[in-house]
C-alpha positions in Angstrom: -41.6 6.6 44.4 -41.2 4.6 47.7 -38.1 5.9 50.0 -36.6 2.6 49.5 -36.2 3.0 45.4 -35.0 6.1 45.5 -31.2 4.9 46.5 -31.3 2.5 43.7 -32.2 5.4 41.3 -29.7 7.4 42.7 -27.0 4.7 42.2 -28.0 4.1 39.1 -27.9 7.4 37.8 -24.5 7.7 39.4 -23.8 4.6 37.4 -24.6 5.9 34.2 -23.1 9.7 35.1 -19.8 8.2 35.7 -20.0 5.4 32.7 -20.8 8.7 30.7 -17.6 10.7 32.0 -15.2 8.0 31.3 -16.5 7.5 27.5 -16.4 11.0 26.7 -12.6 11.3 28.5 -11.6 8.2 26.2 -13.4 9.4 23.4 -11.8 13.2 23.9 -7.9 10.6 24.5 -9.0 8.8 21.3 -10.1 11.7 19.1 -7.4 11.9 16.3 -7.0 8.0 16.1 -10.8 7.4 15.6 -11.0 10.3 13.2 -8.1 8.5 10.9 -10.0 5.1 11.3 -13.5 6.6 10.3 -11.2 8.4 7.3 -9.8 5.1 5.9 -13.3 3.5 6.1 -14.7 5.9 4.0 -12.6 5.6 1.6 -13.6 1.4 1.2 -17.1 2.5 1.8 -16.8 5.0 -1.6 -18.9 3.9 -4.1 -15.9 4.3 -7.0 -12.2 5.0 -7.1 -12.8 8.7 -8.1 -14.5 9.1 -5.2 -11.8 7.0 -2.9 -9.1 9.1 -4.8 -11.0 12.6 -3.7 -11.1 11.0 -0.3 -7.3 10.0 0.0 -6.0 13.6 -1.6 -8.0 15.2 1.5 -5.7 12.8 4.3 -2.9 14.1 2.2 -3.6 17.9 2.4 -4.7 17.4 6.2 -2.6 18.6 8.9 -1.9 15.2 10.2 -1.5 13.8 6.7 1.3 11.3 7.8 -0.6 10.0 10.5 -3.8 9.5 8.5 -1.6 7.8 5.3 -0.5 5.2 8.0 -3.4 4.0 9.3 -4.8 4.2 5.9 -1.8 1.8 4.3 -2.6 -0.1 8.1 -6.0 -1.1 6.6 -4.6 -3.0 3.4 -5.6 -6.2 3.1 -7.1 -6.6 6.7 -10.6 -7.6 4.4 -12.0 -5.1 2.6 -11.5 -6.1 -1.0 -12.7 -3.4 -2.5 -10.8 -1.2 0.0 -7.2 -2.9 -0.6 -8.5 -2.3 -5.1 -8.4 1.6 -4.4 -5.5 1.9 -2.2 -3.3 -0.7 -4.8 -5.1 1.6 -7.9 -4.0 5.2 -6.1 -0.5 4.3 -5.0 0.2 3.4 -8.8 -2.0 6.1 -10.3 0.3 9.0 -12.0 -2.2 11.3 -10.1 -1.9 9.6 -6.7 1.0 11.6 -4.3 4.5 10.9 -2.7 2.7 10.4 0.7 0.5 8.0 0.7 2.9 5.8 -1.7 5.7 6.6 1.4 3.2 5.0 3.9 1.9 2.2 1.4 5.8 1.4 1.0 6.3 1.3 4.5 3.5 -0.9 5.3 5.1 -3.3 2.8 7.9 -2.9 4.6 6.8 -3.6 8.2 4.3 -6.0 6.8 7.0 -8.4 4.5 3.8 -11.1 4.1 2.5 -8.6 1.7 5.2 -8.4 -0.8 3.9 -11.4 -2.7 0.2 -9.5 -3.1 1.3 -6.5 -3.8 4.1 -7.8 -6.7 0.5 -9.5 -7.5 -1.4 -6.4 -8.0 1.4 -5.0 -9.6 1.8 -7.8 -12.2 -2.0 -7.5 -13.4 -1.4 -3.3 -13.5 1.4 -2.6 -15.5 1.2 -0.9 -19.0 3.6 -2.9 -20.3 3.4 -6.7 -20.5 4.8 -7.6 -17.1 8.4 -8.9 -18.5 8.4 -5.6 -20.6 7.7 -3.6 -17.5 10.7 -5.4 -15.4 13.1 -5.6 -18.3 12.4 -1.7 -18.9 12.7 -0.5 -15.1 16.0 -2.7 -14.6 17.8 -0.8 -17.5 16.4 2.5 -15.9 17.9 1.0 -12.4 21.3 -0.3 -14.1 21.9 2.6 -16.0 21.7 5.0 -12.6 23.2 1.9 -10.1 26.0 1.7 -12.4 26.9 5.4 -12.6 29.8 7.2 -11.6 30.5 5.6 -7.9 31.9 8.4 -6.6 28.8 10.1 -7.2 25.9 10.5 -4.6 23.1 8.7 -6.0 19.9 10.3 -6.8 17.2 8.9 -4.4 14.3 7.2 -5.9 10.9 8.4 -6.0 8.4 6.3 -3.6 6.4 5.4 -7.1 9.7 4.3 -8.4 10.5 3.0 -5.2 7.6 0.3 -4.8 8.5 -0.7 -8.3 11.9 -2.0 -7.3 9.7 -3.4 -4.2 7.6 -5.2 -6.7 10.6 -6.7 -9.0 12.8 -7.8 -5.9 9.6 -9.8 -3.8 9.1 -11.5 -7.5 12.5 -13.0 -7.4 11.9 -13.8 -4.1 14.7 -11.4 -2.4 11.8 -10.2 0.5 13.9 -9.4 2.6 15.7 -7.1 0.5 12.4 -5.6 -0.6 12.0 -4.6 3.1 15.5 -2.8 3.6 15.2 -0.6 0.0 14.6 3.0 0.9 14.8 5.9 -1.8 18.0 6.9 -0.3 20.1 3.9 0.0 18.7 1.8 -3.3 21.8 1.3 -5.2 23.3 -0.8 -2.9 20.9 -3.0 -2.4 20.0 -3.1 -6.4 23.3 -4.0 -7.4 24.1 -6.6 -5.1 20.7 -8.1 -6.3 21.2 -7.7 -9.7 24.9 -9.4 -9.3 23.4 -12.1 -7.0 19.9 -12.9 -8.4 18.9 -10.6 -10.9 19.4 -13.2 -13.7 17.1 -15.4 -12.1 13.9 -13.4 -12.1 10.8 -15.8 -13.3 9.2 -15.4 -16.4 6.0 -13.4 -16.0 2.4 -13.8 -17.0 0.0 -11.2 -15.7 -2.8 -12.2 -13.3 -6.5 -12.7 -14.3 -7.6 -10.8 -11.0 -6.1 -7.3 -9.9 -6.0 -9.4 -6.1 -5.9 -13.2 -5.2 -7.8 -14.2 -2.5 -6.9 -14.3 1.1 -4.0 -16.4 1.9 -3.7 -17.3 -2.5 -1.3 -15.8 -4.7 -0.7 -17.0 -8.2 2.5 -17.9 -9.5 4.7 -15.7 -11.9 6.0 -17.9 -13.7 4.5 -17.8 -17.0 2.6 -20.9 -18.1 1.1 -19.8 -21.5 2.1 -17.0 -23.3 0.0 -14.0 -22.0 -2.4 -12.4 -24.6 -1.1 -8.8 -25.4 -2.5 -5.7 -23.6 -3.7 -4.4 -19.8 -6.8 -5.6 -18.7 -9.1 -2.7 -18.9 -9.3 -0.6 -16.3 -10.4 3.2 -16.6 -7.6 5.7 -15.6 -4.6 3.0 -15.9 -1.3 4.8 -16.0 0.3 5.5 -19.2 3.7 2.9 -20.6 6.7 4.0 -19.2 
């Protein structure tokens, strides 16, 4: 090699030496975020929901479990269909846990645009025919809103929670459905159900678990809905 390339080399390798020591320091900076991110992607890239369920009970016994539900409940509805089907399915499964439905609520929360999808998915999952479902939950709700007042009110579960998350965004009350916690639901349910309750929709259930981007179809009820879930293995048992 002529005397005259060899400073070009050198430079060069200097180049890629330094390049080389900055990835590695960002990578190293970067190391817990990039492990959640390639966590949530494996769960859309499983190849069925018992296999996206295994995945999401491992973020939840990990040591940075809350971290790792977030930017899991993060990824929902960003477009991975199949991805947003087994997050909706495990934070409505009886054998999904408390943590990941926490994050998934808030999401819904900090995210209010998807209230409408997720009162969607919700529609096409229940056990009951969806008007059954509401009209069931909102006795459950009135019964314990309507208790002794002087009481302290039990909290909600987070499952029971992003029920009442689903039945408020169908009547429309959003921004209500982003101010519920487990902790100060009575509250906010009885000043809905005194306001608004009364004017809930009638309810068909949706052909798709999931509209489209940007689509969601309408709850009212057009034609009387044909009895019965759409089949789906491992839906949760009727209230």
């Amino acid at each position: 090699m002529s005397s005259r390339k060899r400073p070009i080399w050198r430079a060069a390798i200097t180049l890629v030496l330094v390049a080389g020591f900055f990835i590695g320091a960002w990578i190293y900076v970067n190391r817990h975020r990039l492990a959640d991110q390639w966590a949530s992607y494996r769960v859309g890239a499983a190849e069925d929901y018992e296999q996206a369920h295994e995945l999401i009970s491992r973020m939840v016994d990990h040591p940075r479990a809350s971290d790792r539900l977030s930017d899991l409940a993060a990824k929902w509805r960003t477009g991975n269909d199949r991805f947003d089907r087994y997050l909706a399915r495990y934070v409505t499964d009886p054998r999904g846990d408390e943590l990941a439905r926490e994050a998934f609520s808030r999401e819904l929360a900090r995210r209010p645009e998807l209230l409408p999808v997720w009162a969607h998915y919700w529609r096409w999952r229940t056990p009951l025919e969806p008007a059954e479902q509401v009209r069931s939950i909102r006795d459950y709700l009135a019964t314990a809103a309507y208790a002794d007042k002087s009481a302290k009110p039990q909290p909600l579960s987070w499952r029971e929670l992003l029920d009442l998350q689903a039945i408020l965004a169908l009547s429309g009350a959003t921004d209500r459905a982003t101010e519920v916690r487990p902790d100060n639901w009575r509250e906010h349910y009885r000043v809905w159900e005194e306001a608004a309750g009364q004017r809930l929709p009638a309810l068909r259930r949706p052909q798709q678990p999931l509209p489209p981007a940007e689509q969601v179809e309408p709850a009212e009820q057009v034609e009387p809905a044909e009895p019965g879930a759409p089949a789906e293995p491992g839906a949760p048992a009727a209230r």
